[in-house]
C-alpha positions as CSV (number, residue, x, y, z in Angstrom):
1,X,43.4,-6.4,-86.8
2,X,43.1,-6.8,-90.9
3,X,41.7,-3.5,-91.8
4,X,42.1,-4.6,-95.4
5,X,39.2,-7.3,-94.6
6,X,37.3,-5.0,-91.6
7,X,36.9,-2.4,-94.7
8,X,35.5,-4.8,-96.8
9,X,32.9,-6.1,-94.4
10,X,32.4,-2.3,-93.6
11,X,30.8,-2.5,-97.3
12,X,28.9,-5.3,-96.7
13,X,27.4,-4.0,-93.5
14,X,26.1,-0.6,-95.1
15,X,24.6,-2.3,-97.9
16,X,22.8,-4.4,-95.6
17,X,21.2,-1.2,-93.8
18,X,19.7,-0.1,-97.1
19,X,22.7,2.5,-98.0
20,X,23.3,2.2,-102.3
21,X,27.5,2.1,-101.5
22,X,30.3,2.7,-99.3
23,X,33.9,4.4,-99.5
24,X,36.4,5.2,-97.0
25,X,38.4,8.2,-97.0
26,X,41.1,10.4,-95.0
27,X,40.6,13.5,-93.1
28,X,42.6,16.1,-95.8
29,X,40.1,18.2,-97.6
30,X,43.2,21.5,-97.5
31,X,42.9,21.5,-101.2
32,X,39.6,22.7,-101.0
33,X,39.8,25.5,-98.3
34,X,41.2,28.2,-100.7
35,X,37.6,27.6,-103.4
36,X,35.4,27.6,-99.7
37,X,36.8,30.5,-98.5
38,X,36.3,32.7,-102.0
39,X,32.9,30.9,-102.2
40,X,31.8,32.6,-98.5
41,X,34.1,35.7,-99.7
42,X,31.9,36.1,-102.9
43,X,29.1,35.6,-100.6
44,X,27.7,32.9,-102.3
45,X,25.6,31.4,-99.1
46,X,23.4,34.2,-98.9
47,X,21.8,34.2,-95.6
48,X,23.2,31.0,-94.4
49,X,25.5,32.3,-92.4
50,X,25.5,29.1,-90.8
51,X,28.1,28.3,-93.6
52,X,30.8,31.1,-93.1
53,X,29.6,30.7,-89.0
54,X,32.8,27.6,-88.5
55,X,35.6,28.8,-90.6
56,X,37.8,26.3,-91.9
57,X,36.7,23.5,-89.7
58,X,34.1,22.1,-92.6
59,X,37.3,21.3,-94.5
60,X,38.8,20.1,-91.2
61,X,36.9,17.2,-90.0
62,X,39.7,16.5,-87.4
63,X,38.4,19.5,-85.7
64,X,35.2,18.3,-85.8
65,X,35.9,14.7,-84.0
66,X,39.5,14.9,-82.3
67,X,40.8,11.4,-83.5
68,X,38.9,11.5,-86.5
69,X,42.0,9.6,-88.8
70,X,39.1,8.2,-91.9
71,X,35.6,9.5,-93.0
72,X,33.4,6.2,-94.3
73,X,31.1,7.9,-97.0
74,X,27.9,6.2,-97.3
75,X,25.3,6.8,-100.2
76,X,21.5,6.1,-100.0
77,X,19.2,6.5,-103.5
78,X,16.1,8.0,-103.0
79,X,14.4,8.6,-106.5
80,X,10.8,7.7,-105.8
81,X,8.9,5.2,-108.4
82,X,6.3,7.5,-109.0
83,X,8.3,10.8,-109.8
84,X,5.8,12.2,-112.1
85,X,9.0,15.0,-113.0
86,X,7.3,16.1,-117.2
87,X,3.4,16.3,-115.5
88,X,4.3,18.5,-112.9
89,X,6.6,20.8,-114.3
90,X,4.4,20.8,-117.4
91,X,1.0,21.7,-116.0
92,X,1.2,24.8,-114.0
93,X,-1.5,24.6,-112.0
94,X,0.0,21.8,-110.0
95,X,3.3,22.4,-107.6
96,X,6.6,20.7,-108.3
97,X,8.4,20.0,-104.8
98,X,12.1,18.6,-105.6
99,X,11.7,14.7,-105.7
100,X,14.0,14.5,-102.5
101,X,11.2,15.9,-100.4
102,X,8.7,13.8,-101.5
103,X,8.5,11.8,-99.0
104,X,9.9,11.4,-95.0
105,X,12.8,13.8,-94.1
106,X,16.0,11.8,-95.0
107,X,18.4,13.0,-92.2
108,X,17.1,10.8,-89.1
109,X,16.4,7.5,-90.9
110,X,20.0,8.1,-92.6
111,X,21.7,9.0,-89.0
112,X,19.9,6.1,-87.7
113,X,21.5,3.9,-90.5
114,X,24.9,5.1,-89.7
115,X,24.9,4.7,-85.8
116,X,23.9,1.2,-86.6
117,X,26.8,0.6,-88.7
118,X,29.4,2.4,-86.2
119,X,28.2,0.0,-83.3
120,X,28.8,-2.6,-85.6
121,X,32.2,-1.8,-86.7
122,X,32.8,-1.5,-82.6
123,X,31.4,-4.5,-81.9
124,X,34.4,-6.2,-84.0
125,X,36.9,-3.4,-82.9
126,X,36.1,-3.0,-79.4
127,X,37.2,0.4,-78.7
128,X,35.5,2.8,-81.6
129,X,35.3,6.6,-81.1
130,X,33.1,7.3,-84.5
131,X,30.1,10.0,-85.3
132,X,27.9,10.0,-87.7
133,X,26.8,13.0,-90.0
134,X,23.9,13.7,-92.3
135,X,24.0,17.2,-93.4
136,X,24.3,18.3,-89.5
137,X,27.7,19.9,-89.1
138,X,30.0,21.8,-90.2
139,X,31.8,19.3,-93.0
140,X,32.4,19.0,-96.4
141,X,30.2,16.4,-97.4
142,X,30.5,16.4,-101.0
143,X,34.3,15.9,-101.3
144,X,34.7,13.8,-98.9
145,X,31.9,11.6,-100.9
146,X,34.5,12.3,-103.9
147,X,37.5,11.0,-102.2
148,X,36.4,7.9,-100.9
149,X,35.4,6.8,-104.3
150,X,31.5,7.4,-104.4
151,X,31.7,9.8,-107.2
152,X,33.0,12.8,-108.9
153,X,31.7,16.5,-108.9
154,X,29.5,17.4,-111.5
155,X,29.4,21.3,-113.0
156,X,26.4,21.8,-110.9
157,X,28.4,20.9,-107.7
158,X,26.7,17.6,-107.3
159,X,28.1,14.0,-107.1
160,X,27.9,12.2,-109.8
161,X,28.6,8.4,-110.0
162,X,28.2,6.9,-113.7
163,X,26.0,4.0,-112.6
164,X,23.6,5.7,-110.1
165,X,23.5,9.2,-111.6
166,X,23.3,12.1,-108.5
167,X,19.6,10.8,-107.2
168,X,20.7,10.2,-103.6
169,X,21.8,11.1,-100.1
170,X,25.0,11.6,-98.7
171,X,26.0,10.6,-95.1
172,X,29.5,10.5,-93.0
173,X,31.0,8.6,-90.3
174,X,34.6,9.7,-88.9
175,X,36.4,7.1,-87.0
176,X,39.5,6.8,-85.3
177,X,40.6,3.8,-87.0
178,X,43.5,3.2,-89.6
179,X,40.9,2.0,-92.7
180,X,42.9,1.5,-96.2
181,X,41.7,4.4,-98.6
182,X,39.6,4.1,-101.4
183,X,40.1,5.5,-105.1
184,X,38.8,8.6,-105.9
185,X,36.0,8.2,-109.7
186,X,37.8,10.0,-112.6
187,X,35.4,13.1,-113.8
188,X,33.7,11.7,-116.9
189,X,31.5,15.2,-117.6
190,X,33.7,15.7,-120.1
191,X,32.7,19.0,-122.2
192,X,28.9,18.6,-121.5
193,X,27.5,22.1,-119.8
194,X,23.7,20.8,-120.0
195,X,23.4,21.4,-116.3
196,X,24.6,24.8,-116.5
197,X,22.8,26.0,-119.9
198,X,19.7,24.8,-118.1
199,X,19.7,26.4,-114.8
200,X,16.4,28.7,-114.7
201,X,17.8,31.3,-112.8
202,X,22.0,30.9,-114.3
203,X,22.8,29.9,-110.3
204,X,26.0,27.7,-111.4
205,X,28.3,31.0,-111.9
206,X,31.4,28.6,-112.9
207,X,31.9,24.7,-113.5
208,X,30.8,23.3,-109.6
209,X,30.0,26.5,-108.2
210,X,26.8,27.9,-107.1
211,X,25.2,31.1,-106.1
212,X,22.5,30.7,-103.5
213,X,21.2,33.5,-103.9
214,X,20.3,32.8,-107.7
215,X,19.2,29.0,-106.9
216,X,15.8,28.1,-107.0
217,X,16.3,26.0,-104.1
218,X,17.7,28.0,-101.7
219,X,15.1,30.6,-102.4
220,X,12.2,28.8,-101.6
221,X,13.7,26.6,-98.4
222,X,16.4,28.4,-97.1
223,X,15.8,32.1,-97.8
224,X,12.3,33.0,-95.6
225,X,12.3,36.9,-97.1
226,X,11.1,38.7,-100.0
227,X,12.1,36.8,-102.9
228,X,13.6,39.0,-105.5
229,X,11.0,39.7,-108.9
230,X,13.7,39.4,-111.2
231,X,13.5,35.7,-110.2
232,X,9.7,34.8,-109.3
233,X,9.0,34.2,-113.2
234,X,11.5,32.1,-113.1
235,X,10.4,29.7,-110.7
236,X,7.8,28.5,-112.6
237,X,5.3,26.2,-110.2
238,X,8.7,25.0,-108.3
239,X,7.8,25.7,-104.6
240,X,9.9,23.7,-102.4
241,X,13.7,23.3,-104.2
242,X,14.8,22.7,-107.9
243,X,15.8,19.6,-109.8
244,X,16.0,21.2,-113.1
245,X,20.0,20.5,-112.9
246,X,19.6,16.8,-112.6
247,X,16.9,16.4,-114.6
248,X,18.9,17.4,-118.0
249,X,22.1,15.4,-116.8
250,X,23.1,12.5,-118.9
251,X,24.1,10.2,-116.1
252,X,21.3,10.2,-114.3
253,X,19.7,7.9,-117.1
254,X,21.2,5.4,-115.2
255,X,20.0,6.4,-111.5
256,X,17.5,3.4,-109.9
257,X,14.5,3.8,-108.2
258,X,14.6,3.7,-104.4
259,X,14.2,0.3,-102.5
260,X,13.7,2.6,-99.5
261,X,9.8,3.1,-98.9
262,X,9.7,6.5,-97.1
263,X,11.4,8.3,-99.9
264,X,8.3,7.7,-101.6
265,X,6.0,10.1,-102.6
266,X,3.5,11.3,-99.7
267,X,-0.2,10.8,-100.2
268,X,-0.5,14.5,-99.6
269,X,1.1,15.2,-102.9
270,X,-0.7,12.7,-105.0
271,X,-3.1,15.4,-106.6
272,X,-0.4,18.3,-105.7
273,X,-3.1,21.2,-107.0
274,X,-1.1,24.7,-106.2
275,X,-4.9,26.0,-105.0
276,X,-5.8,22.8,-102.9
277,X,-2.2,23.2,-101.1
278,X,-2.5,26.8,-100.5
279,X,-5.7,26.1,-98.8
280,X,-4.1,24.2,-96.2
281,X,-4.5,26.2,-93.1
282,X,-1.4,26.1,-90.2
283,X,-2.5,23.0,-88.3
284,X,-3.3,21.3,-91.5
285,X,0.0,22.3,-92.8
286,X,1.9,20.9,-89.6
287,X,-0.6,17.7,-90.0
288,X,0.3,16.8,-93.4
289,X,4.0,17.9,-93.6
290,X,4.6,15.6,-90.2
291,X,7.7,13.4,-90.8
292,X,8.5,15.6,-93.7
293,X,11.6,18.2,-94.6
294,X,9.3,20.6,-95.9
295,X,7.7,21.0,-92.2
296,X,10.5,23.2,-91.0
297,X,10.3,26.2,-93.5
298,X,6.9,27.1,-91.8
299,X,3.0,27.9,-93.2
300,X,3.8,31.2,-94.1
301,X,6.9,30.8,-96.4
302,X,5.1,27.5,-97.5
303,X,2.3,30.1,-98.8
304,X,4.9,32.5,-100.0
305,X,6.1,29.8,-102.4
306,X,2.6,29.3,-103.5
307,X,1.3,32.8,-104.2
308,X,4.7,33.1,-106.7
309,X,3.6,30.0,-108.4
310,X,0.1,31.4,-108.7
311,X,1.2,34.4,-110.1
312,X,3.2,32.1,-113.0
313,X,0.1,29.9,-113.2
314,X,-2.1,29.9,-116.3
315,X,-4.9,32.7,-115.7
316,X,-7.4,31.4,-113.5
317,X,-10.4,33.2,-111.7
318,X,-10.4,31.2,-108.9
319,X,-6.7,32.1,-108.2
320,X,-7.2,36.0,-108.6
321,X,-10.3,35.2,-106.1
322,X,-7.8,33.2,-103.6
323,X,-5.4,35.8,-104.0
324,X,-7.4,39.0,-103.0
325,X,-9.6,36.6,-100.3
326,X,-6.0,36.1,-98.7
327,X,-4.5,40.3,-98.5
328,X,-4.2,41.3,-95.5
329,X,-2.3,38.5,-93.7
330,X,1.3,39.2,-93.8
331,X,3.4,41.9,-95.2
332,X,5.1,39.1,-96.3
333,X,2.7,37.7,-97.9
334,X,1.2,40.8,-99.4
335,X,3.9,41.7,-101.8
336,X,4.0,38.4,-103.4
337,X,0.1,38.5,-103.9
338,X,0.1,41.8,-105.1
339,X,3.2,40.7,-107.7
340,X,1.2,37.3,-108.8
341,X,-1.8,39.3,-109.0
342,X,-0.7,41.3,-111.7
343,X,1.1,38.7,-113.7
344,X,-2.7,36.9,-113.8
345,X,-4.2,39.7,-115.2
346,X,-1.4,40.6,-118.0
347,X,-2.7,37.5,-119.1
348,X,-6.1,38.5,-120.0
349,X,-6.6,40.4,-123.3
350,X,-6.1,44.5,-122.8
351,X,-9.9,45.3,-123.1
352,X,-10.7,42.7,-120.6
353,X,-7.5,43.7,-118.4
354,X,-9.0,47.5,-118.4
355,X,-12.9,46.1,-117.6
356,X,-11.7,44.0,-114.6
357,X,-9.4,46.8,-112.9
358,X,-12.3,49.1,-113.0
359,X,-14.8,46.4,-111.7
360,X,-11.8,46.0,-108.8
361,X,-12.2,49.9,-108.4
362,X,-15.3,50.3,-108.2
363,X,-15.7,47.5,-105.6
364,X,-13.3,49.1,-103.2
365,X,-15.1,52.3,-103.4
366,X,-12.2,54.4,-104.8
367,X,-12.4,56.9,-107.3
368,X,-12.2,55.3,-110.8
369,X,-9.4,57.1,-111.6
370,X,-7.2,55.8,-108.9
C-alpha cells in the first residue's frame, strides 16, 4: 500500500464532501495532559463535569479506539453570507445568537461527512477499523486539529489558520492505519492580545486558556442556573454563545463565507426582535429551533437568556409590560425578571423612576410605603 499517495487522495476525498481541509496526525497528545489536568483542577469547566467525567483518556485517543495509530482532522467553514455581526450587536433590542448556530446543528451533517470519507478510505484498504468524531467524545479536538497541520492555537484557545481565520468546525476520524504525518502551522499571533483585551466578561485568564464560568457562551448554552449579576450587564443582547473573541481577531479578515447551505442563517432569525422571540411559547420554540443546536438548551433557559437581554435593552414599555405579564412562571425565571426589571427602570429619569414604582404599588394593593 502507498500511504504517501492514500493520504493524498485522503485530501482530495474530504474536500469533495464539502470539508474546507484535511490533516493527518498521531495519537500523542501527553504534552497536553499536565495544562488539562490544572484546567479541571482550577475548575475551569464549571458544571461540565462531563469534562473531568473521562480522565486522561481525552488526551488519549488510543483509549478511545483501541488501534487508533492516526487521527485525520477535518475542517468545515461555516460563516454564513448574511452574518449581520455590527446590526445586531449594535441595536439592543434585537438578540445576537453566535453565527455558528445560525443555522442547522453542525454535528450530524459533519459526522455524516466523515463516515462517508472512512468507507471510502476502506473501500481502497479493505480492512479499516476508523470512527468518526464531532464534538461527541471524550478527545482533544483542538490539538489534534493543531498537529495535523489545520492550524495553530490562538490566545482565546481557538484554531487559527492564516487563510481561513477560526470561522469553522472541527471533526476527527481515528484509524488504524500507518498514514505519513502532517506539519504542525507555526503560531503567527505574535504579541497581539486583541482577543483577550476584548473578552466582555475577561473569560481568557491566560494566553489559550478559558474560564467557563466567566464565558459568555458557556453561560447561556451550557450553564442552565442562575446566571451570576456580576455578569448579566455584560452580556449585552448575546443570548445563545459569544463571538466577541473572533470578531476582533486579525486573521479572520481572511475567513470565507460558507459554500455549505445549512449553516446559513435560519428564517426564524431574519428579524431576530428579543420581544418577538421571547414570545415564542414551548411548541413554537421546539417548532422553530427544529434541526437547530439551540433546540437542546430548552424554552425555559431560552427565555432566561432573553429576560437578561431585556433587562440590558434600551428602556422600553412594552418590555417592562412582557416582563411583569411573564412573573410567576419559574423561580428561575423570576430572578432574572426581577433583575432586568430594575435595570429598565434605572433608565428612566429619577422623578419618573419614583412616579412609576408608586403607580406599581398602588396597583398591587400594598401600602405605598412598601
Amino acid at each position: 500500500m502507498n500511504y504517501q499517495a492514500l493520504a493524498d487522495n485522503i485530501k482530495i476525498w474530504a474536500q469533495e464532501l464539502g470539508f474546507s481541509q484535511a490533516g493527518i496526525c498521531d495519537v500523542d497528545l501527553s504534552e497536553h495532559e499536565e495544562a488539562l489536568q490544572r484546567w479541571l483542577d482550577a475548575g475551569y469547566h464549571g458544571d461540565m463535569d462531563w469534562m473531568a467525567r473521562h480522565g486522561m483518556m481525552r488526551a488519549r485517543p488510543a483509549e478511545l479506539l483501541p488501534g487508533t495509530i492516526r487521527v485525520i482532522s477535518v475542517r468545515m467553514d461555516y460563516l454564513p453570507p448574511d452574518a449581520h455581526f455590527a446590526s445586531n450587536l449594535e441595536d439592543g433590542s434585537q438578540a445576537y445568537i453566535s453565527r455558528y448556530a445560525l443555522g442547522r446543528d453542525y454535528h450530524k451533517l459533519v459526522r455524516n461527512q466523515l463516515k462517508k470519507l472512512g468507507d471510502k478510505i476502506k473501500e481502497v484498504t479493505g480492512e479499516l477499523g476508523y470512527r468518526p468524531f464531532v464534538d461527541s467524545a471524550p478527545i482533544l479536538e483542538r490539538p489534534l486539529a493543531q498537529k495535523a497541520g489545520l492550524g495553530w492555537t490562538g490566545k482565546h484557545s481557538l484554531i487559527l489558520d492564516k487563510e481561513a481565520g477560526s470561522w469553522f468546525f472541527l471533526g476527527e476520524l481515528l484509524v488504524d492505519i500507518p498514514l505519513p504525518i502532517d506539519t504542525p502551522q507555526a503560531n503567527q499571533c505574535g504579541k497581539c492580545t486583541a482577543c483577550m483585551t476584548s473578552c466582555p466578561t475577561q473569560a481568557i485568564v491566560a494566553e489559550g486558556v478559558i474560564d467557563a464560568r466567566r464565558c459568555i457562551s458557556y453561560l447561556t448554552i451550557e450553564f442552565s442556573g442562575v446566571i451570576p449579576e456580576e455578569f448579566r450587564p455584560l452580556m449585552g443582547n448575546r443570548i445563545y454563545g459569544c463571538d466577541d473573541c473572533q470578531l476582533v481577531c486579525p486573521w479572520n479578515r481572511f475567513a470565507e463565507i460558507t459554500q455549505e447551505t445549512d449553516f446559513h442563517r435560519r428564517k426564524a432569525f431574519m428579524d431576530p426582535d428579543l420581544l418577538a422571540l421571547f414570545a415564542w411559547d414551548e411548541a413554537t420554540f421546539l417548532k422553530n429551533m427544529e434541526g437547530s443546536a439551540i433546540r437542546r438548551i430548552g424554552h425555559e433557559q431560552w427565555q432566561r437568556n432573553l429576560i437578561v437581554a431585556m433587562g440590558n435593552a434600551p428602556y422600553s414599555q412594552a418590555i417592562i409590560d412582557t416582563l411583569e405579564e411573564n412573573r410567576g412562571k419559574s423561580e428561575l425565571l423570576d430572578v432574572h425578571i426581577d433583575w432586568a426589571l430594575a435595570q429598565q427602570l434605572k433608565q428612566l429619569p429619577f422623578k419618573d423612576r419614583k412616579k412609576d414604582r408608586l403607580i406599581r404599588i398602588v396597583q398591587k394593593g400594598l401600602p405605598r410605603d412598601a
